[in-house]
N, C-alpha and C positions, 0 to 999 in steps of 0.2 A: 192793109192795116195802117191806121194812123194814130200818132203819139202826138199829144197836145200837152203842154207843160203850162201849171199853173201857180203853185207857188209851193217851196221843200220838197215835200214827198208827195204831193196832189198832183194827179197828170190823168188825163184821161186816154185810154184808149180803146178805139173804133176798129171794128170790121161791120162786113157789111149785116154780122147775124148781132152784133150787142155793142154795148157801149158803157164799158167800167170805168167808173169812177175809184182812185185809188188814194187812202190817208187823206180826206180832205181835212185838215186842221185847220181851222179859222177864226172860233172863239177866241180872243184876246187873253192873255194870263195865264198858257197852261203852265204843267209844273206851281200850281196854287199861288198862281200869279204872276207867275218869275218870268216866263218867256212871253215874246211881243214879235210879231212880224217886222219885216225888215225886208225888201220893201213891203210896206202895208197894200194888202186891199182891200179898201174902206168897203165894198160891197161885191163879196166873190158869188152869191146868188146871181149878178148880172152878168155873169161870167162863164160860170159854171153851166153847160149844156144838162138836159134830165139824161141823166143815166139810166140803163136798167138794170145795174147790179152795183153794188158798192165793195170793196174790198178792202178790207182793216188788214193791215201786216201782226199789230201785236198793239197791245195795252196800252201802252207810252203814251201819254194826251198830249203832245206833237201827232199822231199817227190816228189814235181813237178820239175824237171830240163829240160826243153825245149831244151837245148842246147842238151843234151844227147840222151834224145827221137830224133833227129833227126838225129843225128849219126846212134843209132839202125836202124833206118828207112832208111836211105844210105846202112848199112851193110845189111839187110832183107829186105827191101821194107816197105811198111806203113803199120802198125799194127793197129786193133781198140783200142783205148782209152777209158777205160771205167770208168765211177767220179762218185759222187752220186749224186744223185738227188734235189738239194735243191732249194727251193720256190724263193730266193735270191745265184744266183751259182758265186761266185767269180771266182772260178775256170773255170767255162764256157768262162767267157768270156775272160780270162786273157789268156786262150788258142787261144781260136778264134784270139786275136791280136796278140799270136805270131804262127799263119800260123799252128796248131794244129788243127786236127778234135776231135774232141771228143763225147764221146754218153755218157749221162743221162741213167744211170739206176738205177732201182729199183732192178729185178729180171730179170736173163737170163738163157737159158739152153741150153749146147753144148753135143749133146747124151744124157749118163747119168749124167751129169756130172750139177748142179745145181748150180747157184751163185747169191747170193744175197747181197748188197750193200745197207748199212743202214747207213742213216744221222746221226747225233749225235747231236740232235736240241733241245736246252736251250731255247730256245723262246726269242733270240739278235737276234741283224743285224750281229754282228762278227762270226756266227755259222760255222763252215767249216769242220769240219773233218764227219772223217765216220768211218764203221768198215765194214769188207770183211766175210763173210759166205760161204763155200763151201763145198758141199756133193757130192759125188761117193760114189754110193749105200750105204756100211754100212761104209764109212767113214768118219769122219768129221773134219774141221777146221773151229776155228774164229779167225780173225787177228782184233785187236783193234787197233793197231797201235797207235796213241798219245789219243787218244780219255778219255777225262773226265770223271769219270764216274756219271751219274744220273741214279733215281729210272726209271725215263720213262726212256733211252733209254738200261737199262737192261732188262726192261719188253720185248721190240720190239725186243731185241737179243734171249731170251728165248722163245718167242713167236716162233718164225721162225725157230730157232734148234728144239725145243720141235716136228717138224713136219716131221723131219728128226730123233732124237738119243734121249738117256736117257743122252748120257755122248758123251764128244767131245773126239776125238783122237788127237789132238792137238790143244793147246790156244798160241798163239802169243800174245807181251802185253809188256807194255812198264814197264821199273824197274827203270829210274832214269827221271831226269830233266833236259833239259837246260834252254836258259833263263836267263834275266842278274841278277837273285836273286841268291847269296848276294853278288856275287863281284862290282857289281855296289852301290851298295847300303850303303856302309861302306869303309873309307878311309883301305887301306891293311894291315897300323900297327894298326887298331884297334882290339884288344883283342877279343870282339864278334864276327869276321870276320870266322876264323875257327870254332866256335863255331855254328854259324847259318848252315855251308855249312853242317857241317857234320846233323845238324838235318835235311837240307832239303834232303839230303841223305836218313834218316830213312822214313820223311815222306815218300817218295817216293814208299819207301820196303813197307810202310802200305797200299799206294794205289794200288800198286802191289798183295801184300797178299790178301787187299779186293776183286778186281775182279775176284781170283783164288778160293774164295770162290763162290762168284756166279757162277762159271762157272766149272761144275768139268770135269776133264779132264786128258786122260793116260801122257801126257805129257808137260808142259810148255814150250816156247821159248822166254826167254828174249832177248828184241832184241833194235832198235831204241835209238838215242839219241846220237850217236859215233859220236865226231867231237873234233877238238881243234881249239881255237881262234888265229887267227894271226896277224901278223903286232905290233903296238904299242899296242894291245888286248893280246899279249902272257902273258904278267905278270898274265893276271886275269885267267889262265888254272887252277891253284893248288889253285882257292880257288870257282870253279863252286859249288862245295857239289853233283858233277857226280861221278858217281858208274862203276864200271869196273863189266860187267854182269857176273863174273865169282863168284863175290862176292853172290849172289841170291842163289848158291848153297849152302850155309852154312845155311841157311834156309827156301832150299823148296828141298828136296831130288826127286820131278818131273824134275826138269831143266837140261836143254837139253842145253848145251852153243855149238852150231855147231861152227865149227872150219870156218876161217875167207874163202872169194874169192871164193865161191864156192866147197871149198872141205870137208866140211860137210852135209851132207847130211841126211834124217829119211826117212826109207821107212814103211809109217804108216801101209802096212798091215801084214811086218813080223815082226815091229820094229830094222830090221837092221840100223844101227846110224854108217857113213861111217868115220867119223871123227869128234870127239869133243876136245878142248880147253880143259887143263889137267890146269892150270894156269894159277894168274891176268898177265895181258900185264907186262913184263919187266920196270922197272923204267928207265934202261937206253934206253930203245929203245923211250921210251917216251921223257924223255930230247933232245933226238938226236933227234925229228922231232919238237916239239919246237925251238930247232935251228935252225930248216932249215926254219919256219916256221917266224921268229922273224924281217926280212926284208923286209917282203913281205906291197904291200902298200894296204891301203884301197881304194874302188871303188871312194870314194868322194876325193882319196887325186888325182887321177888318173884323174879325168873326170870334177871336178869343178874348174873353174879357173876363174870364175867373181870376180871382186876384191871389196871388202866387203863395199867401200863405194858407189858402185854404186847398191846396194839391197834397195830396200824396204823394211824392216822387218816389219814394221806396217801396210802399207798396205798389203803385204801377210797375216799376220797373220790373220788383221782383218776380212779379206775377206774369209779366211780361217775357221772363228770362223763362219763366220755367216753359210756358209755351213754346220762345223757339226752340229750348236745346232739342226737341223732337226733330225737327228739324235741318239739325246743327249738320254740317260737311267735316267738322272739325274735331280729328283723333290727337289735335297736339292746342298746345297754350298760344292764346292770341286773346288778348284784351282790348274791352273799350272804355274808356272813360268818359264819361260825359258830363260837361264843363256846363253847368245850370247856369244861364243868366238872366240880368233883369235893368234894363236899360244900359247892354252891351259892359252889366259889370256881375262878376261870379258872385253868385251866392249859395251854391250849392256844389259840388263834386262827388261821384258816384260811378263804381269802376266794374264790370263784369268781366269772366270767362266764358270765353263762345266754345273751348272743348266739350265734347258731350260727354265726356269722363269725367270733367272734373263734376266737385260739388257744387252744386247750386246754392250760389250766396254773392253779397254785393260788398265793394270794399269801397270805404273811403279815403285810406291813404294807398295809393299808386303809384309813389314812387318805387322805380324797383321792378316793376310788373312790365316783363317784354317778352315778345314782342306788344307795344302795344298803337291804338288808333286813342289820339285826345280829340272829344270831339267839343269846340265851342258852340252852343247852341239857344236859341233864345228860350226861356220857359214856357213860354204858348206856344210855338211850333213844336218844341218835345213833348208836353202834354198832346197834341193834336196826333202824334206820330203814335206815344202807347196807346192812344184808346181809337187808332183808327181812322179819325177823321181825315189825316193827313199818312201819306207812305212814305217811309225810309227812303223807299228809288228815289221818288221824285223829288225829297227833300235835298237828295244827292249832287241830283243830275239838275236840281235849280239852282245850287250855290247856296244855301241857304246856309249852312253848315261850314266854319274852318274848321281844318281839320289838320292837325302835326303828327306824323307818324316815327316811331322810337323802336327801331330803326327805318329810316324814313323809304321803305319797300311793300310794294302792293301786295296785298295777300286778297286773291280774289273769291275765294272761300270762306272768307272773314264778312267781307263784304256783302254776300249774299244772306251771310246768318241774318242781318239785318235786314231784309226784309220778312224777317217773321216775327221782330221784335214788337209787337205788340199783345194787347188784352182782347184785341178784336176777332 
């Protein structure tokens, strides 16, 4: 079996019966413009060998990019797409509407060549990722890819290896974070600002170290997470609390940092390693694509042009509300406010309850209402959130959104009401 790394969570790997291609993300802008390669590859077609299966971890457009998949499928022809299986598939269907076939699997088997695809289910409606399992005869990989980790869905990973190996030949696994914590979260000149980034840093190394523990294995691949924010989002680069994967090596002497575009490569049965990264990325190569980066527009500043006094923001919202509280995780009071703007100044405020007991209704005075999330947001990407066009995740997970919390502690049940917050 052989593991070729090409760029975040894209890596291909080969045995002698198949040849998966995994997350290839490459369209420029996901997260509706926000994220951008780092290092770029100006043409991963050149790159990328023809696969004969493709394999999507979860929804995320870092992981699913439609756009690209169909490029492949112009260069090669139509590949199987294979997702996981879940009892609620966001991923199914989000494919199915963009002209994507894709197959639900559990467990498949190409010769000798074994793969198994395991949900990573918390018992929400927001559930989506998975993790990849692969055996050729006496060799093994598990790709986690972003995947959380819990007691059950380590059990199901150990369950399924345990039937294959005593120990994996290679673990893939993610080492840092993105996500708008904590540059959204804290004005830039405040003091705690670096202070939080770099711990969410460390956590990230413990959640990292943790599943390296469950999982013993001849070698590690940190991988996932590589992007920078662009447009009016570049300032918030230098304070993500993101990890340059090179840095892992200073505390897991397993790590494997394959070298970017496909020219790293591990051939798991001689341990030949074709090329690894000797060094973090260049400070200046990074500046320089930050600048290149730093004009670029967002998707809402591109595509919404209804002018802000012909919306309804009370009736979307509330109609909006009334849809998630179905929904809702939430037996207790958690508010959000949402901070309407219109060239980065308020003109609007508008406050809900995510309990599914309480009443359904919209308040606009807030003070007073806690727990609660104030979100500042611009008026075309709100509009674009209630009716759909754009999603709360990935409004989140771009930065797109400051956000101050009263008391300033994550309630992650809160957070998920909000992806059901629309009319769509």
């Amino acid at each position: 079996m052989k593991v070729r790394y090409i760029y975040s969570a894209c890596i291909e790997i080969e045995t002698p019966d198949i040849r998966i291609l995994t997350d290839p993300w490459f369209t420029p802008g996901a997260y509706d413009g926000a994220w951008h390669q780092f290092p770029e590859l100006k043409d991963p077609l050149s790159v990328i060998k023809e696969p004969d299966v493709i394999y999507i971890s979860h929804i995320h457009p870092d992981h699913y990019d439609p756009i690209f998949i169909k490029k492949l499928f112009e260069r090669y022809g139509e590949k199987p797409v294979l997702i996981p299986n879940f009892e609620k598939n966001y991923l199914y269907h989000k494919a199915k509407a963009d002209g994507i076939s894709v197959t639900e699997v559990n467990e498949i088997k190409y010769g000798d060549t074994n793969i198994h695809i395991i949900p990573n289910v918390h018992g929400s409606d927001s559930d989506i990722d998975s993790a990849l399992f692969v055996n050729y005869k006496d060799k093994n990989l598990l790709n986690l890819n972003d995947c959380i980790e819990s007691p059950k869905h380590v059990y199901e990973l150990k369950t399924i290896i345990n039937q294959y190996c005593d120990k994996l030949d290679l673990l893939a696994l993610g080492y840092t974070g993105a996500g708008p914590f904590p540059q959204t979260y804290y004005a830039l000149s405040d003091p705690e600002l670096p202070i939080k980034a770099e711990l969410k840093k460390q956590q990230f190394f413990k959640r990292y170290i943790s599943y390296t523990e469950h999982f013993d294995s001849t070698y590690h691949l940190p991988f996932a997470g590589k992007y920078l924010l662009a447009g009016k989002l570049t300032e918030l680069n230098d304070f993500r609390g993101v990890a340059d994967a090179f840095e892992v090596k200073l505390f897991d002497s397993k790590a494997i940092i394959l070298a970017d575009h496909g020219n790293g490569e591990i051939d798991l049965a001689s341990g030949h390693i074709s090329a690894q990264r000797e060094q973090l990325y260049s400070h200046q190569d990074y500046e320089a694509r930050k600048a290149e980066l730093k004009d670029k527009k967002l998707d809402y500043e591109n595509e919404i042009y209804v002018p802000i006094e012909k919306i309804k923001f009370r009736k979307l919202l509330f109609e909006s509300l009334v849809k998630a509280r179905s929904k809702s995780e939430l037996e207790e009071d958690y508010f959000f406010v949402f901070h309407i703007q219109n060239n980065d100044k308020k003109v609007l405020s508008l406050a809900l309850n995510c309990n599914k007991y309480s009443n359904v209704e919209l308040f606009e005075q807030y003070e007073g209402l806690e727990p609660r999330s104030e979100y500042y947001v611009d008026y075309r990407h709100f509009f674009g959130c209630l009716t759909g066009l754009y999603h709360w995740n990935n409004a989140e997970v771009a930065s797109f959104i400051n956000v101050r919390r009263v008391p300033n502690i994550h309630n992650g049940r809160a957070q998920a009401f909000l992806n059901f917050l629309s009319v769509a």
